[in-house]
N, C-alpha and C positions, 0 to 999 in steps of 0.2 A: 215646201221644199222636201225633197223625197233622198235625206240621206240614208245609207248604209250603217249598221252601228259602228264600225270602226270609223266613221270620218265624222259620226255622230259625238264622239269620243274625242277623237281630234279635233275638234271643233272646241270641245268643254274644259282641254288640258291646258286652250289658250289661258284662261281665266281661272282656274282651280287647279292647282297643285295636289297631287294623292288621291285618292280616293277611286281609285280605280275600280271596284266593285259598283258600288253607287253609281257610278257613271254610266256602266254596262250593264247597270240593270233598267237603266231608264231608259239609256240607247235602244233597246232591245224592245221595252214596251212599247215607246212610239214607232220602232219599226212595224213590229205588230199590228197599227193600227193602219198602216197604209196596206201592208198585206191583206187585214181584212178586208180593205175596201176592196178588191181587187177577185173576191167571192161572189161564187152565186149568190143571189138575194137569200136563199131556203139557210145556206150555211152563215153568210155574213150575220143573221140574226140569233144564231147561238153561239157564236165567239166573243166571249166579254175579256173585257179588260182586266189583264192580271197587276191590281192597284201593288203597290209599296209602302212598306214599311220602313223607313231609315231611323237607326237607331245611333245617335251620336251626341257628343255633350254641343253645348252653343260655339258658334264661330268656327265650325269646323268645316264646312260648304252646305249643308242638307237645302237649305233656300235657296242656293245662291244656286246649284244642279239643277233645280228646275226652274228657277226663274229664267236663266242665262236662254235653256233651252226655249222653253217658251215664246221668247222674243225673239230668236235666232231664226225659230219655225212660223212666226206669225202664229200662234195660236191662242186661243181664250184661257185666260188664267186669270186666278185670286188665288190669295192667301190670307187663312181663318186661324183663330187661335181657338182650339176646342176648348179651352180653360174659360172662356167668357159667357160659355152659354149656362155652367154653373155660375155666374154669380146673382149674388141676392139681388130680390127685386131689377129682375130683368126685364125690360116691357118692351111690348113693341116688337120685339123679336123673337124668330125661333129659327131652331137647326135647317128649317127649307131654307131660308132667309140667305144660304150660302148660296143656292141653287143661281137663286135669282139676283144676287149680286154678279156669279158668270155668265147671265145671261145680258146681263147690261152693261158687263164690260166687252162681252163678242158684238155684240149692237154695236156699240159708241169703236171700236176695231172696224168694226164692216161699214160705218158710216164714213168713217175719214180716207178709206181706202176709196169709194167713192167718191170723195168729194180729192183727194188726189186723179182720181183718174177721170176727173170732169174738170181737172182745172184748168186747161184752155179757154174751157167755154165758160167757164166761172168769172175766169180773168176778162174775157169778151164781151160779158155783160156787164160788168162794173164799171172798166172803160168806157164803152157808148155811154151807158147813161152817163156818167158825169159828163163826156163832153157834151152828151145831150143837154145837160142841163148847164154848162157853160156858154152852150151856143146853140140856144132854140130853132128846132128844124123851121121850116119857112112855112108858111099857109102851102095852099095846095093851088091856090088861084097863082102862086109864082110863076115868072116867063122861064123858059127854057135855059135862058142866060142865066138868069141869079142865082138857080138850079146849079146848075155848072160851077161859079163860082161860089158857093152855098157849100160845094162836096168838095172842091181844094182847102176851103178856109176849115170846112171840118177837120181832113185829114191831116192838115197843120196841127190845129187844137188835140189831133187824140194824139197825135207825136208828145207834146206838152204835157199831154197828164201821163203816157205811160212815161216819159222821164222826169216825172215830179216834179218841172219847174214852176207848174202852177198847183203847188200842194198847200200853199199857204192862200189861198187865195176860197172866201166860203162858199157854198152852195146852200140850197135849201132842197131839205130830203123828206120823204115821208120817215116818220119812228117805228120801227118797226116793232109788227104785235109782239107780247111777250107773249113765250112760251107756256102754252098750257099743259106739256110733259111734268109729270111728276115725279122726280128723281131719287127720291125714297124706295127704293124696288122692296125692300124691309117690312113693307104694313103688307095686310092680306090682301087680295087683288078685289075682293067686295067693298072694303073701304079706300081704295084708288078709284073703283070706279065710282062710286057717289063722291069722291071729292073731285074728275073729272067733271061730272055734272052741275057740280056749284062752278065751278072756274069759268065752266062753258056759261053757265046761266050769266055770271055776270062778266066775261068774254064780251057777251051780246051787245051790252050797256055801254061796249067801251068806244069812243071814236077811231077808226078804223085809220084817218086819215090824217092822226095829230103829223104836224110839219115841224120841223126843227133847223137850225140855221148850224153848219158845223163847217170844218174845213175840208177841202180834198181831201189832203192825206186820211183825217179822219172817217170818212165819207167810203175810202175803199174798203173797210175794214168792215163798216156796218153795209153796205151794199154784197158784201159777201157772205152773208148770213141768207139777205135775203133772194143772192142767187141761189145759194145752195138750196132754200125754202124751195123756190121754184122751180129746177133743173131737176132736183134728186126724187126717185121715186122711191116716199119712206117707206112703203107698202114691204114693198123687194125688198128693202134692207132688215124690216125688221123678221122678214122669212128666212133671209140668208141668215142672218145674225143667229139665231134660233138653229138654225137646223147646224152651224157652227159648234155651236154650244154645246151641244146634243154628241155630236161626232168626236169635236177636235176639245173638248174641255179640259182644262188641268182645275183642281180644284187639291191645294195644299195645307193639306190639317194639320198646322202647328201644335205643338204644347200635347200630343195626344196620350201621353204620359201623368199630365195632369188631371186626364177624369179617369185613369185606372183607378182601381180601390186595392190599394197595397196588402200582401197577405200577411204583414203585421199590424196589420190594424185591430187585433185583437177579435178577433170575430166580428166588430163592428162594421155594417155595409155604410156607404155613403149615398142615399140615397136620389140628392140630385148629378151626382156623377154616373150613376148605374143608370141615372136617367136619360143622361144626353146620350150616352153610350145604346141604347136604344132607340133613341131618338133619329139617331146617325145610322144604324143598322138599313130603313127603306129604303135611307137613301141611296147607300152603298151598294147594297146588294142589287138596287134597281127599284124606282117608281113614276109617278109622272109628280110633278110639279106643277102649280098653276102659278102664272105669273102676271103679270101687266100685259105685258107682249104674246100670250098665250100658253099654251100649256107645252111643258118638256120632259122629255123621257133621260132618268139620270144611269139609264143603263150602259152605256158607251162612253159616260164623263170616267177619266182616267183620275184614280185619287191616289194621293201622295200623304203617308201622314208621316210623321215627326217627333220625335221625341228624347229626349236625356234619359230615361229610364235610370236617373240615380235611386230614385226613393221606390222604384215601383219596375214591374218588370213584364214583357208584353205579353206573358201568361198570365196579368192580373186583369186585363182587360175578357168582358164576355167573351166564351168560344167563339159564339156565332158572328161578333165583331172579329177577333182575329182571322177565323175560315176566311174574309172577305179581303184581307191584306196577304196573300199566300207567300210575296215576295218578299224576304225579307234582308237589308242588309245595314252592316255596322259600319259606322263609320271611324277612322283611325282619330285619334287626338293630336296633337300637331306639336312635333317636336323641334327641336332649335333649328334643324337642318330646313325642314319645311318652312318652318316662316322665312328662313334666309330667302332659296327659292317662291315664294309670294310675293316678296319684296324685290326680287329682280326677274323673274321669268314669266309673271303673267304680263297680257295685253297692255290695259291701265292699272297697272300696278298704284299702291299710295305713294309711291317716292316721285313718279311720272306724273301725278296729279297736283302733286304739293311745286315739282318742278313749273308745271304748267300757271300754275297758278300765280307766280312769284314771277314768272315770266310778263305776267300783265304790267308789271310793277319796273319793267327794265332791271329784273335781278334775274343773275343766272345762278342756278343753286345747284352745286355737284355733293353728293354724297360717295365718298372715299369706302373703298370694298369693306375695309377693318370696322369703319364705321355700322356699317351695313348687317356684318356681323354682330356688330356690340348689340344692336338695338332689336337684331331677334334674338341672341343669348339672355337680353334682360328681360324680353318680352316674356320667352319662356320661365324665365325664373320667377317671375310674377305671378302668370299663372301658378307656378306649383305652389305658391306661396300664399296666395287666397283663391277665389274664386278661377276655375277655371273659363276663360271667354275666350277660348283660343284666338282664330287671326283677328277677332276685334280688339286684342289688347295692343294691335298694332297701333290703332288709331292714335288712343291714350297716349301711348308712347314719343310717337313720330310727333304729336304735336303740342309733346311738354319739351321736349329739344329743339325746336322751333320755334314754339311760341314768340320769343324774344327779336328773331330774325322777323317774321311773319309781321309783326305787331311795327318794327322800324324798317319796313321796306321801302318806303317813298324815300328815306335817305340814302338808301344804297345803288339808290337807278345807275343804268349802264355799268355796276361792276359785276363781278363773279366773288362768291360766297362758298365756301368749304365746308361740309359737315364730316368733323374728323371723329374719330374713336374719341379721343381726348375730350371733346364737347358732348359728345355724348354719355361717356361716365360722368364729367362734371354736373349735368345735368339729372340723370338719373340713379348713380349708386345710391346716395341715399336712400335716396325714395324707396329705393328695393331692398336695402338692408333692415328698415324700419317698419317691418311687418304692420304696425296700425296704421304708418302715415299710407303707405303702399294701399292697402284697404280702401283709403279714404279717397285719393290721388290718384292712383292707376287703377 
């Protein structure tokens, strides 16, 4: 999808309240990256990606800006918390380790994008076979007639199973091989392929042709495994996937705040933190990658990192790691006004969700404006009052005032339910004036 940054923006404001800097600075990178495409080859390969830096405390959008886009553009994204790669006794993994988890999640994106744009013929092969195997084709010595009547009594039977009325009714299927993909992208790609080769060795051993008795219904679900086996060319996919990866990648460094080494720390370095922070440098700036699925160039992967910078601040981090973030911006903290608007002006808002939800229930639940208010006035005062979590202190909130309705809903089917101001301070002043229970509780 080939937005404009303003309607890239407008697109982001549906979901996220503020932050208008942040927004425009992401808008603008991934415009970038379609404009690059759109270069000579000689120029497209010295135009890198100007990565981001977002500096804000928790719950204030910095994931939710690139997740939102992400999914909105169909593109490959993860999100890593850099604080994990310092912890003790960490095995089994390391900093490429991000690489190649983007690579398996643009794979597993470009396979089902396939297997949607095969489903006709997905759905056409699952069909036949089961009526096939409802209603065995004839010998080949059949007359011409029973032929004839052979392809009406078929076309009855495949009406019957694409309207389910013979879903209860069993078949017998081959079991289909399991998979010998190893979904650990995380170990070196030397020991994937020697554990490839044990699976294959005793793959071999295995009967190819066990049979199993299940039902229709059941039967379409595991026959669509094994059309997609047969119909999709995993070759192509894992090339597209790959070259996706390469191009179109979001790779979001959470927590990057917690491998800086603060410059009160007394002169003392932290040495596994100056170490991932190195560790992190090839990547960023540009290397190849060996993976399962082959090898990837992280020059074009667009990185996003993240951080609260309470304790620590992004000149504690090495130069030659900040050089690599040139974009840099802060994000706002979220005052009474803002969460009001959170709570009524994004898309699925939490009051829309909690509405929806209750709706299962035959309750219809209206929340009154005043109310609406109380519960970002108290939200914010909570925050000021311990920890800041900004819009996540909605959650807390919204569903200690509810809990009670939520928990007695079967009894209220078919009426309508009010959350007024008044239930709302009865519910949570306390809680908010009693700075430890608040701590504990919200």
């Amino acid at each position: 999808m080939d937005l404009t940054p303003k309607q890239t923006v407008e697109f982001l404001d549906q979901y996220i309240i503020s932050q208008k800097d942040a927004k425009k600075a992401i808008a603008i990178a991934l415009r970038n990256r379609y404009r690059r495409k759109k270069l000579t080859p000689e120029l497209k390969d010295e135009v890198m990606p100007k990565n981001i830096l977002m500096i804000g405390s928790t719950g204030v959008g910095k994931t939710e800006i690139a997740r939102r886009l992400a999914k909105m553009m169909n593109l490959p994204f993860i999100k890593v918390e850099a604080s994990k790669y310092t912890e003790v006794g960490f095995v089994g993994r390391d900093v490429e380790s991000m690489v190649r988890d983007l690579v398996v999640a643009s794979i597993n994106m470009t396979k089902l994008e396939h297997i949607e744009k095969n489903q006709g013929v997905i759905e056409e092969y699952v069909i036949k076979t089961i009526t096939e195997k409802l209603l065995p084709p004839l010998p080949s010595t059949a007359t011409d007639a029973k032929k004839a009547e052979y392809e009406k009594s078929f076309e009855k039977m495949r009406q019957r199973v694409i309207s389910a009325e013979v879903d209860n009714l069993k078949i017998e299927i081959k079991n289909p091989k399991k998979s010998l993909d190893i979904n650990d992208s995380n170990l070196p790609p030397e020991i994937i392929k020697a554990q490839e080769t044990i699976f294959a060795v005793f793959g071999q051993n295995q009967k190819e042709d066990i049979k199993k008795e299940v039902s229709v219904k059941d039967a379409k679900e595991i026959l669509k495994i094994e059309a997609s086996e047969k119909l999709l060319d995993f070759d192509a996919i894992k090339v597209e996937g790959l070259k996706r990866a390469e191009e179109d990648g979001i790779i979001f460094l959470d927590e990057i705040d917690k491998i800086a080494v603060s410059a009160n720390s007394q002169g003392r370095s932290d040495p596994s933190k100056e170490g991932v922070q190195r560790d992190l440098l090839p990547i960023v700036e540009g290397s190849t990658v060996n993976t399962k699925f082959g090898s990837i160039k992280t020059d074009h992967i667009l990185f996003i990192a993240a951080g609260a910078f309470h304790l620590s601040k992004p000149s504690d981090l090495i130069p030659e790691l900040q050089g690599r973030f040139p974009l840099r911006v802060e994000l706002e903290s979220l005052d009474e006004e803002t969460l009001y608007k959170i709570l009524t002006q994004t898309k699925n808002s939490l009051l829309k969700q909690y509405q929806a939800l209750l709706e299962v229930e035959g309750v219809e639940l209206v929340f009154e404006d005043e109310a609406i208010r109380a519960l970002a006035k108290l939200s914010h005062q909570a925050n000021e009052k311990t920890e800041d979590i900004g819009a996540r202190r909605l959650h807390t909130v919204i569903e200690k005032v509810i809990e009670e309705i939520s928990f007695t809903a079967d009894e209220y089917s078919g009426q309508k339910i009010v959350v007024d101001s008044k239930l709302v301070h009865e519910k949570l002043d306390n809680l908010i004036a009693n700075e430890d229970l608040a701590r504990y509780i919200l």
